[in-house]
N, C-alpha and C positions, 0 to 999 in steps of 0.2 A: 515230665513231658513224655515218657515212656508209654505210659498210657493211651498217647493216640495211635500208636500203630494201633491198637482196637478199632480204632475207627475207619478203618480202611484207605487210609494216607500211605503216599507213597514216598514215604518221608529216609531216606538212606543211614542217616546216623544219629536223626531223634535229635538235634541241637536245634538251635534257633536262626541260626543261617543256612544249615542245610536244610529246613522244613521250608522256608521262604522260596528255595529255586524249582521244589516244584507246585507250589499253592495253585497257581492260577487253574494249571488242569486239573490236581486234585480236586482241589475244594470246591468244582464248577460243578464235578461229579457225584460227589460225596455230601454236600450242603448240607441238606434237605436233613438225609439221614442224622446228620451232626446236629442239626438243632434241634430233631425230636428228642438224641438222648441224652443232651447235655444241654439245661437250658442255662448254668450262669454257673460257670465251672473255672476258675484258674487252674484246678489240677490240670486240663483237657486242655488251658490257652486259649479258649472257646468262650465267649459271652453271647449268648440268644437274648436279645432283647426285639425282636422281630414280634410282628401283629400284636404289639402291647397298649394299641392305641394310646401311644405316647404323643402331647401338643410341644411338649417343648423340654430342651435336655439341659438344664440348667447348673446341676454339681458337676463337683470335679474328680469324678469316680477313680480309688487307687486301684487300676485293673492293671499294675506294670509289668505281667507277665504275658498278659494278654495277649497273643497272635492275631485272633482271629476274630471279628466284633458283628451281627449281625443285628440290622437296622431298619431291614425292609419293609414293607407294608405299616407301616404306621399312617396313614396315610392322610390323619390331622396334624403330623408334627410340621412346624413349620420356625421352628428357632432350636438353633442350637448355641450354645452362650461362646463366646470367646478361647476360654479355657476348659473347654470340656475335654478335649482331648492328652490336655498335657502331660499327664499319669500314665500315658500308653506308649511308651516309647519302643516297644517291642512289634507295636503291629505290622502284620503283612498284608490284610486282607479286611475291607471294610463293605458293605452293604448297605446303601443307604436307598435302593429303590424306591419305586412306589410311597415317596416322603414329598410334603409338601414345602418343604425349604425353598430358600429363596436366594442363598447363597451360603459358602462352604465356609464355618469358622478358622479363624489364625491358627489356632494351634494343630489343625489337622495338617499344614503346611512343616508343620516340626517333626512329622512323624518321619522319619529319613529312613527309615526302613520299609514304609508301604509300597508293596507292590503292585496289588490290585485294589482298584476303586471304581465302585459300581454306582451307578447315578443311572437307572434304568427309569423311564417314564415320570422322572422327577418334574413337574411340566409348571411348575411356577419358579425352577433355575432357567435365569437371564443369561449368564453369564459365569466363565467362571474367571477367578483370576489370576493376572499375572504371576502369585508367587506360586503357581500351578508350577513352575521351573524348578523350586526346593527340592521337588518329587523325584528326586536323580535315581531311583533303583524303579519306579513304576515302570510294570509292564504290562497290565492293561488298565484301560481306562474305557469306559462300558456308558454312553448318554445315549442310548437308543430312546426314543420315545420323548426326549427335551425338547425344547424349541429355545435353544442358544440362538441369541443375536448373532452373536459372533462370536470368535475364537482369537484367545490373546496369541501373540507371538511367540511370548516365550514358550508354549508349547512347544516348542522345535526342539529345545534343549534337552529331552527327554530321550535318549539318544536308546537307551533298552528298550524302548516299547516297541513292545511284539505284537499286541493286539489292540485296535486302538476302531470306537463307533462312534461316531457322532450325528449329530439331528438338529436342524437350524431351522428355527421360526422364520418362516416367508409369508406376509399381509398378500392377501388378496387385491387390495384396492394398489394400485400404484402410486397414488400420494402419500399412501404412509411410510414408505421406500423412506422419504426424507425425512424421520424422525427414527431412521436406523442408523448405525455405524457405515459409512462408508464403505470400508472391506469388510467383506464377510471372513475369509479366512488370508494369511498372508501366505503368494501362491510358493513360499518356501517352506512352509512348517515341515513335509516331510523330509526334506533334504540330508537331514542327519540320522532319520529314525532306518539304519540299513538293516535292520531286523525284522520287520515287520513282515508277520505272518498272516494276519486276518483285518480286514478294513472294512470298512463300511460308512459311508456318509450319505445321508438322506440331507434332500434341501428341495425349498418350494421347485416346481418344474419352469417356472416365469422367473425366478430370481434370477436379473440380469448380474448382479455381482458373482454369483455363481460361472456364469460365463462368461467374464473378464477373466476369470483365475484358472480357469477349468485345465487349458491345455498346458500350461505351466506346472500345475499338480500332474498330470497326468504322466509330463516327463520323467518326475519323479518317482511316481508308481512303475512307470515301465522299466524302472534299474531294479527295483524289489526282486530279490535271488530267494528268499525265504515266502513268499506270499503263495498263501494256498487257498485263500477266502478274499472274491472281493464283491463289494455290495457300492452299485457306483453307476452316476448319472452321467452319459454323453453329450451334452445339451447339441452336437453338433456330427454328424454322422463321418466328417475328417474326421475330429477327436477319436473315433473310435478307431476307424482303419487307421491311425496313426500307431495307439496304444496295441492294436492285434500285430502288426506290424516290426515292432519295435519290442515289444516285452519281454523280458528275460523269462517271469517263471512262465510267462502261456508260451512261446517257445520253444524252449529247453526239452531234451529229450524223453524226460518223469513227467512232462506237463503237469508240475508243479501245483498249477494254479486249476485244481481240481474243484473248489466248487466258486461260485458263481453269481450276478444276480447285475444285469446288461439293462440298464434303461437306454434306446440310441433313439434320438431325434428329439424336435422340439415339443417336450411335453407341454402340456396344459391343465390344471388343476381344476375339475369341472365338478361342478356344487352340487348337481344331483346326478350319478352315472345311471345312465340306462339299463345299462349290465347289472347282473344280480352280484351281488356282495361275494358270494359264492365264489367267483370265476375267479377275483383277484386272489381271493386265500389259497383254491384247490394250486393257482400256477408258483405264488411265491412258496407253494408245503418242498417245492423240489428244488434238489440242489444245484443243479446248474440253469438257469433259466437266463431268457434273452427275448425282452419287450421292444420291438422295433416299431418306431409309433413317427407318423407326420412323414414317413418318408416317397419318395418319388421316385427311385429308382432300386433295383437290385443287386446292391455292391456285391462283387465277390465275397470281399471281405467277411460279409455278413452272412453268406452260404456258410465260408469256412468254421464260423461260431456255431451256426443251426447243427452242424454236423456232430459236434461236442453236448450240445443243450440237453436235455431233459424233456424242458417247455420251451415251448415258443408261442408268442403273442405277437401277432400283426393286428395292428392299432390303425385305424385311418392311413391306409396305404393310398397314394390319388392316380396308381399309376396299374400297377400289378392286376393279372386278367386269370392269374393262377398260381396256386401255391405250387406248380412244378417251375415255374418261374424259380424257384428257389434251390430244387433238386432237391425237392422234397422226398424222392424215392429211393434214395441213397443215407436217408438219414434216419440211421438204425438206432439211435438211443431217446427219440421223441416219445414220450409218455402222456403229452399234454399239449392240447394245442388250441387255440383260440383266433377267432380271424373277426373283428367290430370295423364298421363302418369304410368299406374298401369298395367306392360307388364302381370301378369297372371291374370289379371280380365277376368270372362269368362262369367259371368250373372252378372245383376244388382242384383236380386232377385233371390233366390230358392223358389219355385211354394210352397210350404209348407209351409212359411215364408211369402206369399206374401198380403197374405187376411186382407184387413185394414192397407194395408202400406201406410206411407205419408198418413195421413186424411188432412193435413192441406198444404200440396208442392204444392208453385204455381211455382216454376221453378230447372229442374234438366238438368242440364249440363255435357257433356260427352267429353272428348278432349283426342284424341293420347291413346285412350284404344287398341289396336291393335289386343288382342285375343278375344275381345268382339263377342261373338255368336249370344245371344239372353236379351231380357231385364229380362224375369222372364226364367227361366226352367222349363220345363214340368215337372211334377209326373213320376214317375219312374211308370210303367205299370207292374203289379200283374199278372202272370201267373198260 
């Protein structure tokens, strides 16, 4: 195992335990390069079997030194057999992206050493299962882009997990609600995990089960002391002055919780957007962003975020006559900004407000403002 310090691992004494504690950041950084020079290597601990247009993994491969097993883009495989994994008792680190599975075999549940497990855009996983609780050293677990039904409970027992994304299929039609799980998530799963550093959950913007559970997760997010990344829907605009309120890391002196990604109000998931495709990528490219959508008033609270943001997006605001309304001129780190469908917006700026606004906007975006006048308003003239 000597041989991966070549690789640029930031591995302290080259054993198999001490390579595991820091995989997750390494190998996030280093992958790529690792599978171009090693494509099926036990010397390395490394197996590349990535874009092999593999349908299905059926032997019981003896890879038992194997750390590290990359799976990705296969993106016809869609079975993997029972006992595939049982030979790999060493693994820290698995990649099964962009794969058409449908659900995770038994034996990868035996792997007691995996750390990290990537299920990135795996979009025909349902579900994962219960004995997801086996996984007692896992520290991330990466379903960006799934559409899980739901999330079993024993997830909660995962008491190391440091980095944890999840993505939950939500039906359009409200009748098909009843041929879903009842709970979507249980609103305890985080309660144990006091490590977590990076989160992220995406779920439909109508999912009412999402908002049964929301403010209950939230409490739990707001004790997180290590959280520096969060990616997370407010269905209710309390929820959120609650969470800014209440937070240990957005708080804390280091403000901790450095980047970001604020959906506040009640979204709606709309089949054709009028807005160019453009506008949602250019706002989510930045790392602190805060989408304030459906709301009716100007909480302070939501000033005090603007002034951290990067982006900000006001979404169908039914009340707001101007983005100084917000103290927008004080908010030195805005980059990005977007203002759709705000029927009484009637200036971007008031002329009194406007001096030093945006030092730092390289793009502000305007869509279906309809009373919109003018960008700043004149000074009212002294007679």
């Amino acid at each position: 195992m000597k041989n991966m310090l070549n690789l640029g691992y930031n591995i302290p004494h080259c054993n198999s335990s001490s390579a595991g504690d820091s995989l997750p950041a390494a190998v996030e950084s280093r992958k790529e390069n690792v599978a171009e020079s090693c494509v099926e290597s036990q010397e390395f601990g490394v197996l590349n079997l990535a874009d092999r247009d593999l349908r299905e993994l059926s032997s019981k491969p003896d890879y038992a030194d194997s750390l590290i097993l990359f799976l990705q883009r296969n993106k016809r495989l869609t079975l993997i057999q029972p006992s595939f994994f049982d030979n790999m008792p060493e693994l820290h680190f698995l990649d099964l992206s962009d794969t058409k599975i449908r659900n995770l075999p038994s034996s990868l549940f035996k792997i007691s050493k995996l750390k990290v497990l990537l299920l990135r855009n795996c979009i025909c996983l349902e579900k994962l299962q219960p004995e997801i609780r086996e996984l007692k050293k896992m520290e991330e677990l990466d379903l960006s882009g799934t559409e899980l039904y739901d999330l079993p409970a024993e997830i909660s027992q995962l008491e190391h997990m440091k980095r944890i994304h999840l993505s939950f299929y939500g039906p359009d039609d409200e009748w098909d609600y009843k041929h879903l799980p009842h709970q979507l998530v249980a609103p305890s799963f985080l309660s144990e995990m006091k490590g977590i550093e990076s989160l992220s959950i995406s779920v439909h913007p109508e999912d009412h089960r999402w908002t049964e559970v929301a403010a209950c997760i939230i409490k739990d997010i707001s004790k997180l002391e290590m959280l520096s990344s969060l990616h997370f829907y407010f269905p209710k605009t309390e929820m959120f002055e609650n969470f800014i309120e209440t937070s240990h890391s957005w708080n804390d002196e280091k403000k901790s919780l450095s980047k970001f990604y604020f959906t506040v109000g009640q979204d709606v998931k709309r089949i054709a957007s009028r807005v160019p495709e453009e506008v949602e990528s250019l706002f989510s490219q930045h790392e602190r962003c805060l989408r304030y959508v459906n709301g009716d008033k100007t909480s302070p609270l939501v000033k005090r975020v603007i002034i951290r943001a990067t982006a900000f997006y006001l979404d169908h605001h039914t009340d707001v006559r101007s983005l100084s309304e917000f103290d927008i001129s004080s908010f030195q780190s805005l980059e990005f900004c977007a203002v759709r469908e705000c029927p009484k917006m009637q200036t971007i700026l008031d002329e009194e407000k406007a001096k030093d606004a945006f030092p730092c906007l390289k793009s502000l975006r305007i869509y279906f403002v309809w009373e919109l006048r003018q960008i700043c308003k004149p000074r009212s003239k002294v007679w």
